[in-house]
C-alpha positions, 0 to 999 in steps of 0.5 A: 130786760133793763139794766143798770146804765141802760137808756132807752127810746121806745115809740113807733119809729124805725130808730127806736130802741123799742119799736110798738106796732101802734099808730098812736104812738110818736116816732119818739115817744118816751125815753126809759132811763135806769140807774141803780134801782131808780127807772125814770121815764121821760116824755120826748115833748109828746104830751101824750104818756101817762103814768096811771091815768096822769099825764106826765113829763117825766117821772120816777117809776115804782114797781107795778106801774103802767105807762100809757103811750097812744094805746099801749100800756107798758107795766114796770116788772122785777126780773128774776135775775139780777144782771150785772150793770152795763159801762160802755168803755170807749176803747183806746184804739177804734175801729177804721169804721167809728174813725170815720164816722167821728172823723165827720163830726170833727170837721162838722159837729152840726152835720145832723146826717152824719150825727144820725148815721153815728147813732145807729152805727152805735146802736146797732154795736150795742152802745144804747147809752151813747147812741141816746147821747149823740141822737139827743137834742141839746137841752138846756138842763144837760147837766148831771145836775139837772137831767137824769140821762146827761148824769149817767153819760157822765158816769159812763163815757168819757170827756174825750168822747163827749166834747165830740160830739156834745151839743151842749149850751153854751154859758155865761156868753152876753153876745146877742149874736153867740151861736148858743150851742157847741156843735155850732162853733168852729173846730179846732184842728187838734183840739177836741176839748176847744172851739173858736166862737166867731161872734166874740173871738174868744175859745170855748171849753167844753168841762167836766160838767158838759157845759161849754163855758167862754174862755178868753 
């Protein structure tokens, strides 16, 4: 059962939040966001789910839809009860365990293995949102504006947390050269919220909207 604030990845993989015994089905298959009483489902760049027989990219579910991925199909149900909605709280004093695992993304936010094994730690403490977060590849459109899981991160984690381990685009950079991503800058010792762009020399923020923008 799905609540509100939950966001989900069901496919064939082991680090799914939803694994299907299909041989049809990606690794990643589809992510299910809910907020409030909206139910998004997204393609994770398959090609292959639909939503009553059309293919689709991302869409809005209504009651007593099915979605097809590989040869499952998945059927959007009420449930009976209705369940308090989920914030998942970043505590102000964290466990020797997630010191350390944050403690490697500092030093290097590109570190693909230790932003996989952060995920499935998350996963495995019941932080379903954020693990989605810190495993999600960096879009272009990864703002509460534009894209539905990026919102509710927003809504429900804090910026301290996010500037860590944010990946997001960079903007308004004209240098051909730029890294283009946030988790591809330089840290800063003490500073979580700033990173140093080498390629123009100048800090990079990373904002309340989770963009990273220059700065001089």
């Amino acid at each position: 059962m799905l609540v509100d604030g939950d966001a989900i990845v069901i496919g064939g993989g082991g680090g799914c939040d939803v694994v299907l015994t299909d041989a049809t089905v990606a690794p990643r298959h589809v992510l299910v966001i809910v907020q409030g009483d909206r139910v998004i489902v997204e393609d994770l760049k398959t090609g292959h789910t639909y939503l009553d027989g059309r293919k689709i990219a991302r869409e809005e579910l209504t009651l007593d839809d099915s979605i097809r991925i590989g040869d499952t199909v998945l059927e959007l149900e009420l449930a009976d009860i209705v369940p308090v909605p989920r914030h998942e709280p970043w505590p102000e004093t964290l466990s020797a365990t997630e010191l350390g695992l944050l403690a490697k993304l500092r030093a290097d936010p590109s570190d693909e293995a230790a932003r996989q094994i952060y995920a499935d730690w998350l996963e495995a403490e019941g932080h379903h949102l954020r693990a989605t977060f810190v495993r999600r590849a960096p879009d272009d459109d990864a703002t509460p504006t534009t894209s539905e899981l990026f919102g509710l991160v927003v809504t429900n984690t804090e910026l301290a947390w996010r500037a860590v381990v944010g990946r997001g685009v960079i903007a308004r950079c004209p240098i051909r050269t730029c890294p283009r991503y946030w988790h591809h800058l330089r840290p800063i010792a003490g500073d979580d919220r700033h990173r140093r762009c080498d390629a123009c020399a100048h800090f990079v923020g990373y904002t309340d909207d989770g963009v990273s923008r220059h700065q001089s």
